[in-house]
C-alpha positions as protocol buffer text, in pm:
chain_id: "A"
residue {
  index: 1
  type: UNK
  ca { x: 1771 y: -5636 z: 3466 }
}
residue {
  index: 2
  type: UNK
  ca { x: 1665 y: -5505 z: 3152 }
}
residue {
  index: 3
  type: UNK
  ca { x: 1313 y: -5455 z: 3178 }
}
residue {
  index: 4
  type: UNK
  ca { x: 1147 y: -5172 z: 3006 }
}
residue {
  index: 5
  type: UNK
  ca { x: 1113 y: -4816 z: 3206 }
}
residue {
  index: 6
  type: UNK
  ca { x: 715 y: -4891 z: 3197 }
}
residue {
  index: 7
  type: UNK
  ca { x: 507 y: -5161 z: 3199 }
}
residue {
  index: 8
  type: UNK
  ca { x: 324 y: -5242 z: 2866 }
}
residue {
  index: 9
  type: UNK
  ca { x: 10 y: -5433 z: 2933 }
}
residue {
  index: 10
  type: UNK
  ca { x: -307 y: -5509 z: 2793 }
}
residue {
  index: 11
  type: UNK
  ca { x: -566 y: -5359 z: 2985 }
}
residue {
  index: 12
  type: UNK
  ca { x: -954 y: -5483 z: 3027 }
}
residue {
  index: 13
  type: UNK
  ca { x: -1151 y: -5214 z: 2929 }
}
residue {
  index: 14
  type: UNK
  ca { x: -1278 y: -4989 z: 3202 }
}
residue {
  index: 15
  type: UNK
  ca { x: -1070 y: -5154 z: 3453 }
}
residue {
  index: 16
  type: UNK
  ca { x: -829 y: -4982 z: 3633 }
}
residue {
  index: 17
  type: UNK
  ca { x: -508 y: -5100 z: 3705 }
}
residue {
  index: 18
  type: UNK
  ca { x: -274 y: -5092 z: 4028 }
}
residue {
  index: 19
  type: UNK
  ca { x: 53 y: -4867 z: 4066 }
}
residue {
  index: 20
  type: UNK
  ca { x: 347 y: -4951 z: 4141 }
}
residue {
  index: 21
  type: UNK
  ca { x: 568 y: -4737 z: 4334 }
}
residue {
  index: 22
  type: UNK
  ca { x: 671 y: -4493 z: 4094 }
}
residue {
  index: 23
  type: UNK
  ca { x: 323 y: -4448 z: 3949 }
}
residue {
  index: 24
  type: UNK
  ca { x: 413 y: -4748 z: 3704 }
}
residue {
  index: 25
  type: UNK
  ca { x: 92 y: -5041 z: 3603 }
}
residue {
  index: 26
  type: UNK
  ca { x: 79 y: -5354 z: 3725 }
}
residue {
  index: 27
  type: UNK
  ca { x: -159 y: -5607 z: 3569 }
}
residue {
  index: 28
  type: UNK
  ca { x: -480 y: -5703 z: 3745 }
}
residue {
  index: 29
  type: UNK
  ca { x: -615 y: -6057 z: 3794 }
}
residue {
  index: 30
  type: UNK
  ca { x: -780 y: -6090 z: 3435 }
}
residue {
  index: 31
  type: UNK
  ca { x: -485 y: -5878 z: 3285 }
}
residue {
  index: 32
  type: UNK
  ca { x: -161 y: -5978 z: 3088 }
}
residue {
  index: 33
  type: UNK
  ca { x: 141 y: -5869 z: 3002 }
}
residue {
  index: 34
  type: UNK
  ca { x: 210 y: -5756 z: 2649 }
}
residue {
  index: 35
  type: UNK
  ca { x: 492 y: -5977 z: 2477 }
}
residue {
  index: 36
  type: UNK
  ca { x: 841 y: -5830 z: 2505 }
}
residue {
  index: 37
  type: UNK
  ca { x: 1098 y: -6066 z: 2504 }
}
residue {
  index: 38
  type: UNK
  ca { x: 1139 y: -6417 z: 2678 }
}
residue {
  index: 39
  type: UNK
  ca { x: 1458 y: -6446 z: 2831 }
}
residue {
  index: 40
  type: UNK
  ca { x: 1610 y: -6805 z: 2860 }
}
residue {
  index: 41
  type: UNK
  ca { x: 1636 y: -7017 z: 3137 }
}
residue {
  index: 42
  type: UNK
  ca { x: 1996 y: -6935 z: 3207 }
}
residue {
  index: 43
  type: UNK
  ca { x: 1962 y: -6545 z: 3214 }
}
residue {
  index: 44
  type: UNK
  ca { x: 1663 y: -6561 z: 3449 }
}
residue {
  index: 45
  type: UNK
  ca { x: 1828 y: -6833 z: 3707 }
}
residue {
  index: 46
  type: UNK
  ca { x: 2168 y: -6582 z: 3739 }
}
residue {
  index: 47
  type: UNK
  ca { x: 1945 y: -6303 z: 3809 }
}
residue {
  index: 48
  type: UNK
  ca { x: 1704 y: -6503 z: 4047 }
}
residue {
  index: 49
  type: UNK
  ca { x: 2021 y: -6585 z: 4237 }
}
residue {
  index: 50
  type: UNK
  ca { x: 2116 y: -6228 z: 4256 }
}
residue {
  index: 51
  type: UNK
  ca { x: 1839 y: -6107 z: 4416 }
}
residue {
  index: 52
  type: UNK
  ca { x: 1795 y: -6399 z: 4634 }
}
residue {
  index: 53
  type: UNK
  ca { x: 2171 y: -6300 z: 4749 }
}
residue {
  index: 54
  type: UNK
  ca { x: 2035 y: -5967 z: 4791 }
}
residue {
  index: 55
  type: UNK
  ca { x: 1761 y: -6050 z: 5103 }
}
residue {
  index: 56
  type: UNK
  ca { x: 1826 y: -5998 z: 5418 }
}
residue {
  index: 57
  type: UNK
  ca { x: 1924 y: -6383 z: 5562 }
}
residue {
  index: 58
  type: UNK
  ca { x: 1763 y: -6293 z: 5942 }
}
residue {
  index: 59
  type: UNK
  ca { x: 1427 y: -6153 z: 5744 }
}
residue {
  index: 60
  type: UNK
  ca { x: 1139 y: -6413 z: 5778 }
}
residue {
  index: 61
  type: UNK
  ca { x: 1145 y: -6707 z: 5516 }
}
residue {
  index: 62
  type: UNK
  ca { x: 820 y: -6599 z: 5406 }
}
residue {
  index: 63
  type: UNK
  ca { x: 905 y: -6248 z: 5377 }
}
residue {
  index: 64
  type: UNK
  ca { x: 1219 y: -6322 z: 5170 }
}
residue {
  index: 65
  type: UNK
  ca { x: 997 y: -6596 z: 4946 }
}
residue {
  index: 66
  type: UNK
  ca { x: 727 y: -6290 z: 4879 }
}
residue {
  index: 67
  type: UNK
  ca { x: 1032 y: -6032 z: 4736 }
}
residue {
  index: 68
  type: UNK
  ca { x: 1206 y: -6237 z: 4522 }
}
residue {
  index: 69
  type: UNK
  ca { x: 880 y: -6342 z: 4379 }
}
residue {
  index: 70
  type: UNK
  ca { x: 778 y: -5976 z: 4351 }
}
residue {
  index: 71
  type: UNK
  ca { x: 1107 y: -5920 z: 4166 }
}
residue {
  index: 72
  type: UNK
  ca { x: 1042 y: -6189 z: 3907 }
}
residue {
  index: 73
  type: UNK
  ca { x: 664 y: -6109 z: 3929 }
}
residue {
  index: 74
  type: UNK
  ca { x: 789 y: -5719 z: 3836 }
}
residue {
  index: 75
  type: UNK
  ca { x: 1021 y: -5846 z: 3511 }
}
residue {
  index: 76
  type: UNK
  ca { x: 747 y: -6061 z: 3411 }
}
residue {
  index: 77
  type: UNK
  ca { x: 487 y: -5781 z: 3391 }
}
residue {
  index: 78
  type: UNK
  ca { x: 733 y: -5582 z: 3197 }
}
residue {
  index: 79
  type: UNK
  ca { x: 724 y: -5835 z: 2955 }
}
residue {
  index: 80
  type: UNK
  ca { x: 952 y: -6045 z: 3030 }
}
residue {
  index: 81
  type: UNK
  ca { x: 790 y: -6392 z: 2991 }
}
residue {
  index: 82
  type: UNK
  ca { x: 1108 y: -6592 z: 3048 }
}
residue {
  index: 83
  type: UNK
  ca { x: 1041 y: -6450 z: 3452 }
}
residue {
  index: 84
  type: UNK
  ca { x: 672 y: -6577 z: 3377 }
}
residue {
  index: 85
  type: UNK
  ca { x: 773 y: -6941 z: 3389 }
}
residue {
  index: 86
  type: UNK
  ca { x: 1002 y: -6896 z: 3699 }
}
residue {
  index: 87
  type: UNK
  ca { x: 696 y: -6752 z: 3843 }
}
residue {
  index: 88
  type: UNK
  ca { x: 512 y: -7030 z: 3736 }
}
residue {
  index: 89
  type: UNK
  ca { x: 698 y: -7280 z: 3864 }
}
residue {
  index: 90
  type: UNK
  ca { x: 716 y: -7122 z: 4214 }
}
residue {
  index: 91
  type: UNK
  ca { x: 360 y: -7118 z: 4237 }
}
residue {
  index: 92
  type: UNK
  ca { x: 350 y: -7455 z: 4178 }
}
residue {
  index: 93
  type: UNK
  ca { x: 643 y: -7525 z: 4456 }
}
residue {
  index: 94
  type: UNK
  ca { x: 430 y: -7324 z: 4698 }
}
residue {
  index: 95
  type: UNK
  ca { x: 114 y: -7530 z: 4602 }
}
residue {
  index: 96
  type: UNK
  ca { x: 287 y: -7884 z: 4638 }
}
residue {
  index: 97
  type: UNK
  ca { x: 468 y: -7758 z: 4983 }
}
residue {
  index: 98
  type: UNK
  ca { x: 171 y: -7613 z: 5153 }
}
residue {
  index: 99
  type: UNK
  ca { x: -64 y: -7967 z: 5055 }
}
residue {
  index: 100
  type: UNK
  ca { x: -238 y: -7773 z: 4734 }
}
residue {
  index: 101
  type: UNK
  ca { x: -374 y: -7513 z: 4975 }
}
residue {
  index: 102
  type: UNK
  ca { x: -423 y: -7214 z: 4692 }
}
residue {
  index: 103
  type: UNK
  ca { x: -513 y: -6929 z: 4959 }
}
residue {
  index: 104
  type: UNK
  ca { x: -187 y: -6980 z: 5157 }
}
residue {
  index: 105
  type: UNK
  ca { x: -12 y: -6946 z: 4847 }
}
residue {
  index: 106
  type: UNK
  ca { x: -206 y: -6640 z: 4791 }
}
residue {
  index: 107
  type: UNK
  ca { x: -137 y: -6466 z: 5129 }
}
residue {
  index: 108
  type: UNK
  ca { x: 258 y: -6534 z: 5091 }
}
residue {
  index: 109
  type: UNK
  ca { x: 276 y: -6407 z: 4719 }
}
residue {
  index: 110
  type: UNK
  ca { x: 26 y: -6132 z: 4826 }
}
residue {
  index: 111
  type: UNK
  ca { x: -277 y: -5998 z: 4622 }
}
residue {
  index: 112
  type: UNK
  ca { x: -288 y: -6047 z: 4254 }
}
residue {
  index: 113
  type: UNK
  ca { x: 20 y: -6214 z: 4204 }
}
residue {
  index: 114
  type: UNK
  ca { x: -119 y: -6592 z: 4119 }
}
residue {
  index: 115
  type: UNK
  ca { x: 63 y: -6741 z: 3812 }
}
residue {
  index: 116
  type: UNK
  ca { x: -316 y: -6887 z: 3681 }
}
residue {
  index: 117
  type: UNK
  ca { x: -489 y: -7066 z: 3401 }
}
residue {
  index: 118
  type: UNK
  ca { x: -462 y: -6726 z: 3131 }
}
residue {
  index: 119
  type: UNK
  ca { x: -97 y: -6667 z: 3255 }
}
residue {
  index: 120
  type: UNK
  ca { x: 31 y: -7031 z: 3205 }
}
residue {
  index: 121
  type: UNK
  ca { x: -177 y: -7050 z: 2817 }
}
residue {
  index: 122
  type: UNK
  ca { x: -22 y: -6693 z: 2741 }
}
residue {
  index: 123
  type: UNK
  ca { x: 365 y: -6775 z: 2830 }
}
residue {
  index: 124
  type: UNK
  ca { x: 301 y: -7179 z: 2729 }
}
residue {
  index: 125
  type: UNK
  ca { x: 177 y: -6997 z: 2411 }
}
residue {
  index: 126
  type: UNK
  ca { x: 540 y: -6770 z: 2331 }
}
residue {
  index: 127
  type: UNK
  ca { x: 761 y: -7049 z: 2415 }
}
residue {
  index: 128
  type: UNK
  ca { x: 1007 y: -7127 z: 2165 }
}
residue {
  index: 129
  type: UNK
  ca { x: 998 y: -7558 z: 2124 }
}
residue {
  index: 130
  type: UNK
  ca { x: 1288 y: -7558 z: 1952 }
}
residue {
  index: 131
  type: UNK
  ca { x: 1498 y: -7399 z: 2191 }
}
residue {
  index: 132
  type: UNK
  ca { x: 1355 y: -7649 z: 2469 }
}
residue {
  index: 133
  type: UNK
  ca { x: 1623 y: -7865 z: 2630 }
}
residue {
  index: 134
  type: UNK
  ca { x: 1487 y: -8242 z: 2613 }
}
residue {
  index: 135
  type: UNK
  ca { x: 1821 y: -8447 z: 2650 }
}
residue {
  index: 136
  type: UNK
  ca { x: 1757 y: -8792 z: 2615 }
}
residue {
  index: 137
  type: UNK
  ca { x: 1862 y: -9061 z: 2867 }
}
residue {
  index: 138
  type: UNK
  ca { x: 2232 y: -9063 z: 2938 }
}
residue {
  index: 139
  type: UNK
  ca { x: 2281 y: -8779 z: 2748 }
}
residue {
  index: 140
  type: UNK
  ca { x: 2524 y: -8542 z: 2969 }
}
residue {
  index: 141
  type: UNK
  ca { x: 2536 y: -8220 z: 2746 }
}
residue {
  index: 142
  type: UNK
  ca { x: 2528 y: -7874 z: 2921 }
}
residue {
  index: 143
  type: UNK
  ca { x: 2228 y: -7657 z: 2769 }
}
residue {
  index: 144
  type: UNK
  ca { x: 2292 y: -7392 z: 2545 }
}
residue {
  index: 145
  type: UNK
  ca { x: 2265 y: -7077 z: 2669 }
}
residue {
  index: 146
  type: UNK
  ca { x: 1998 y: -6939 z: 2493 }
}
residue {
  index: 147
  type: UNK
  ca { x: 1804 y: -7263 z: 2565 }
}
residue {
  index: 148
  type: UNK
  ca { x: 1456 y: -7301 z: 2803 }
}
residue {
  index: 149
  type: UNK
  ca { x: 1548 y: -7582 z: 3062 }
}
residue {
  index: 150
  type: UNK
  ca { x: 1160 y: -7661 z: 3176 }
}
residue {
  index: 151
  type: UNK
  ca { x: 1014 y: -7948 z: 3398 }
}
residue {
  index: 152
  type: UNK
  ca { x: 830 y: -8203 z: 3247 }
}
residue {
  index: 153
  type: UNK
  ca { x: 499 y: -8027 z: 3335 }
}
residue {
  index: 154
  type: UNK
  ca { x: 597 y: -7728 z: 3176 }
}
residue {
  index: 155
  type: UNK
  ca { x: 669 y: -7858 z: 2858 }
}
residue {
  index: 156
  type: UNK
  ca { x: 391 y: -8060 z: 2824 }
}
residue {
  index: 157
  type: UNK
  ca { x: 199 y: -7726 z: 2838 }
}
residue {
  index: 158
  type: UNK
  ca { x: 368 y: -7585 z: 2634 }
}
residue {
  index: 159
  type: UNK
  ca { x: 281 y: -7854 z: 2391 }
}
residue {
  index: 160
  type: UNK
  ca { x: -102 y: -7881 z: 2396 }
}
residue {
  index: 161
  type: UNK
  ca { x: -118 y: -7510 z: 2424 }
}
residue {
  index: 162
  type: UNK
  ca { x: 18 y: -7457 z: 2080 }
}
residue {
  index: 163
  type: UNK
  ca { x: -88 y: -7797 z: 1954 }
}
residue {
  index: 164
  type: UNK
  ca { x: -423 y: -7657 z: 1993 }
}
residue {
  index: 165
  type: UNK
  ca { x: -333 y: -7355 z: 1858 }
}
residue {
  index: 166
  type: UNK
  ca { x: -278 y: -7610 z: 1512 }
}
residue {
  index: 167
  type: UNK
  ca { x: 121 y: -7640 z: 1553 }
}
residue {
  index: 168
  type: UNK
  ca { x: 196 y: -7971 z: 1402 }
}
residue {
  index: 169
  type: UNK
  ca { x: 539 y: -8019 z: 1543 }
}
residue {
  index: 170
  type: UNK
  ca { x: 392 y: -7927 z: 1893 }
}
residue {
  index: 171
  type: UNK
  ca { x: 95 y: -8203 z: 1810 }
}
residue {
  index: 172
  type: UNK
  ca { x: 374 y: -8464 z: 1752 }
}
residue {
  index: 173
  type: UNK
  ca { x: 591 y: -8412 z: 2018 }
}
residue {
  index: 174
  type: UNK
  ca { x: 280 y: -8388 z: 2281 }
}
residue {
  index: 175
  type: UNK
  ca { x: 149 y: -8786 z: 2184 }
}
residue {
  index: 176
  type: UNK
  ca { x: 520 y: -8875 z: 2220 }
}
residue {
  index: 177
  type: UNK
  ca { x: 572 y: -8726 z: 2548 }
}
residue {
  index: 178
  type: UNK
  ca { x: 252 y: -8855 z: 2686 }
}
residue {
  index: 179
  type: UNK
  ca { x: 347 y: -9176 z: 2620 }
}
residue {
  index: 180
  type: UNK
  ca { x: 592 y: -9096 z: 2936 }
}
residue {
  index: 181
  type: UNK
  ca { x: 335 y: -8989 z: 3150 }
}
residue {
  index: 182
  type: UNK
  ca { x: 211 y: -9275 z: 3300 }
}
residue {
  index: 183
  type: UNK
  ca { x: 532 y: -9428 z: 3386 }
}
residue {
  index: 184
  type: UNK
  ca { x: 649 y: -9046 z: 3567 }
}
residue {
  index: 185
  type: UNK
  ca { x: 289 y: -8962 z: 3694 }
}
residue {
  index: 186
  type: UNK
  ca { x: 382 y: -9116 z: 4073 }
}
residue {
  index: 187
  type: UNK
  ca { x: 725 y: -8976 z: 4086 }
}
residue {
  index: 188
  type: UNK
  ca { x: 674 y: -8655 z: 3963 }
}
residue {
  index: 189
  type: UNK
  ca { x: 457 y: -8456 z: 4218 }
}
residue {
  index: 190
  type: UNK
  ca { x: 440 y: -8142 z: 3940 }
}
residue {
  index: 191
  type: UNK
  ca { x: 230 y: -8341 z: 3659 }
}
residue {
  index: 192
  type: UNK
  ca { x: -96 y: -8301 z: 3864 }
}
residue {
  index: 193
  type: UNK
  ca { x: -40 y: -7918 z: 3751 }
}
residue {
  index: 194
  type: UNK
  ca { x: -40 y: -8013 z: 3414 }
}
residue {
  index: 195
  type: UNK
  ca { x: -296 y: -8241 z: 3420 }
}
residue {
  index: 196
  type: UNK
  ca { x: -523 y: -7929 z: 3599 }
}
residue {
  index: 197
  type: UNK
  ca { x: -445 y: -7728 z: 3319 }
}
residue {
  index: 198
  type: UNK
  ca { x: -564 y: -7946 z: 3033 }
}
residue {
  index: 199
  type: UNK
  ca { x: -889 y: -8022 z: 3218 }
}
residue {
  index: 200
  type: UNK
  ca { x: -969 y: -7631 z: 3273 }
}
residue {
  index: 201
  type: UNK
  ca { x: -850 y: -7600 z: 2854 }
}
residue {
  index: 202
  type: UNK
  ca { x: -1081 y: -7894 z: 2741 }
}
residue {
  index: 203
  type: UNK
  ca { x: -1362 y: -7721 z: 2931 }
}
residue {
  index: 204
  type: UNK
  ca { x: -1319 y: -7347 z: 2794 }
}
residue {
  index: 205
  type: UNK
  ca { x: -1299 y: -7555 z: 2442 }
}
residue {
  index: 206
  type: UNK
  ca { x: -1594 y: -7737 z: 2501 }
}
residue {
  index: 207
  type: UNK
  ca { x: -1820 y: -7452 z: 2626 }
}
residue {
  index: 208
  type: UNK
  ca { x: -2071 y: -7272 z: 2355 }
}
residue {
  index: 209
  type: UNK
  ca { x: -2079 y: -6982 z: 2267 }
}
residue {
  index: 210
  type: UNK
  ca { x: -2397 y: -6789 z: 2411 }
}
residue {
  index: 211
  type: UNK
  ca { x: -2580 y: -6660 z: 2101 }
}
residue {
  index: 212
  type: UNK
  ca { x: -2676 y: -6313 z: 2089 }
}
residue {
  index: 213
  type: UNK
  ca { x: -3017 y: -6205 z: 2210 }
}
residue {
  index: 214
  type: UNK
  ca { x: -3287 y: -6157 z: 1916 }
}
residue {
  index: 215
  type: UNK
  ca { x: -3386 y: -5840 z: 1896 }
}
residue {
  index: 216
  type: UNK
  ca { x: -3728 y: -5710 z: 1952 }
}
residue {
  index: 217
  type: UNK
  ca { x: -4015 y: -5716 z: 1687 }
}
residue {
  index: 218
  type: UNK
  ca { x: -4062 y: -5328 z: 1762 }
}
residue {
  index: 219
  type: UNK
  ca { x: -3720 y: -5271 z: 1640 }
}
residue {
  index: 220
  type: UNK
  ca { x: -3753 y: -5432 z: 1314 }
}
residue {
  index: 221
  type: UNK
  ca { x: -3993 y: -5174 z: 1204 }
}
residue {
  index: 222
  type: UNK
  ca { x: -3913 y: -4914 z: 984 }
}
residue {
  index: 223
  type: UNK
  ca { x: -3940 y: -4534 z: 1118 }
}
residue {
  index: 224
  type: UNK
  ca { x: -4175 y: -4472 z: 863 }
}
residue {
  index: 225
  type: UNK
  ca { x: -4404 y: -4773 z: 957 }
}
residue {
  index: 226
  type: UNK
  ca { x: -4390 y: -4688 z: 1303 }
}
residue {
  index: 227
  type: UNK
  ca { x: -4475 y: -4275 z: 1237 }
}
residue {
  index: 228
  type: UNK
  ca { x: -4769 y: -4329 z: 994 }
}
residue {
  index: 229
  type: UNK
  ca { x: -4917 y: -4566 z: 1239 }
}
residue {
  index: 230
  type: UNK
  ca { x: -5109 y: -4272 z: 1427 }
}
residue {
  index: 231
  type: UNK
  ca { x: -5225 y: -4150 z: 1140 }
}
residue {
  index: 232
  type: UNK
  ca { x: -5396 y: -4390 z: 999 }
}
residue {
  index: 233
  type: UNK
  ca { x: -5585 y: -4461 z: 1369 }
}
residue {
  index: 234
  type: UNK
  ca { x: -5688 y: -4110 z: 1352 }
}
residue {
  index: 235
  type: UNK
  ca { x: -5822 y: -4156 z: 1009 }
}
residue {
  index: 236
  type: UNK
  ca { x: -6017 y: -4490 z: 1095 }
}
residue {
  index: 237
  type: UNK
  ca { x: -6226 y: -4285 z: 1428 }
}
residue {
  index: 238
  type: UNK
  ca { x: -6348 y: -3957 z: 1239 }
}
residue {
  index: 239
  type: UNK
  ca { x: -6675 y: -3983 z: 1124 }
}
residue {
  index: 240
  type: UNK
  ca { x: -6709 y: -4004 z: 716 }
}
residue {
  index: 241
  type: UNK
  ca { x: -6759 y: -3644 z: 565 }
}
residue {
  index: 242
  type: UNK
  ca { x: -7150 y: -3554 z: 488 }
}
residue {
  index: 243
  type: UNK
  ca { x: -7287 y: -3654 z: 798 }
}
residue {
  index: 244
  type: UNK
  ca { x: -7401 y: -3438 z: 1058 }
}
């Protein structure tokens, strides 16, 4: 599926990682996956569907929903972003059929495999937006092939992610497509994700910075200071010389 023999991630320091079977690392939580490549949106469906062909059709529906996902989940952590927003999206399926309840989602994915907030920013952050498919109304061209087909939500990620990052094209094309988003917010059931994202980024942006602790006075003194300051005690309690 042409993922990489071993998974290239960036680690938290002192943090150890799982194994997969094989011995091979799987991201934590707080990890992500170092950028490889980002297959489009056509590559990644004709895979999907092959190993969605490839369950077993009497295995439970939850069963069969938790391996493809690992399957995608597996490219993805290879570095294969383009199976990043696949995952992403299915999280957000999962949410929207199971009423928003997160911890369901959790137990049917399984541990560690939630598409979050630093997930969503670091794919949102690699997409190509030129090579986003945005056909306007009655157009009825087929995608190119090398082209990212995302939902609404996705894309408007994508767009304050790297209009914050100080793309201008990004910056222009987010105002325009928010000018949709009132008219789409009922309808579409997915925008709610977007908006939750862009609350969560506005508050990491608008959260200082703890300053560092000051140091304390003792450690501002030079070694010399601090050595000759015996001394000179000693000097100031013996008696002056002469005197019995």
């Amino acid at each position: 599926m042409g993922s990489a023999s071993t998974a290239r991630t960036a680690r938290s320091p002192g943090k150890p990682q799982a194994l997969r079977p094989g011995g091979r690392s799987v991201p934590g939580p707080d990890d992500l996956p170092s950028y490889r490549e980002f297959s489009p949106t056509m590559r990644v469906d004709v895979l999907v569907s092959d190993w969605r062909a490839e369950l077993l059709p009497e295995s439970p529906v939850e069963e069969r929903e938790r391996d493809l996902y690992a399957r995608a989940w597996e490219a993805y952590c290879d570095g294969d972003f383009g199976f990043g927003l696949w995952c992403w999206h299915e999280v957000d399926r999962l949410t929207n059929s199971l009423g928003g309840n997160v911890r369901e989602v959790n137990r049917i994915l399984g541990p560690g495999k939630y598409f979050g907030f630093s997930h969503r920013r670091a794919v949102a952050a690699k997409v190509p937006i030129e090579r986003i498919y945005r056909p306007r109304k009655g157009d009825m061209s087929t995608p190119r092939t090398d082209a990212f087909v995302l939902p609404l939500y996705q894309v408007l990620t994508v767009y304050l992610v790297q209009a914050n990052a100080g793309d201008a094209k990004a910056k222009a094309l987010l105002e325009i497509s928010l000018g949709e988003l009132e008219d789409r917010r009922r309808a579409d059931p997915f925008l709610r994700h977007f908006e939750t994202f862009r609350s969560i980024l506005e508050r990491a942006a608008s959260t200082p910075v703890p300053a560092p602790p000051s140091e304390p006075a003792a450690s501002l003194a030079s070694p010399s200071t601090i050595e000759k300051a015996p001394a000179r005690s000693r000097r100031a309690a013996a008696p002056p010389r002469g005197r019995p």
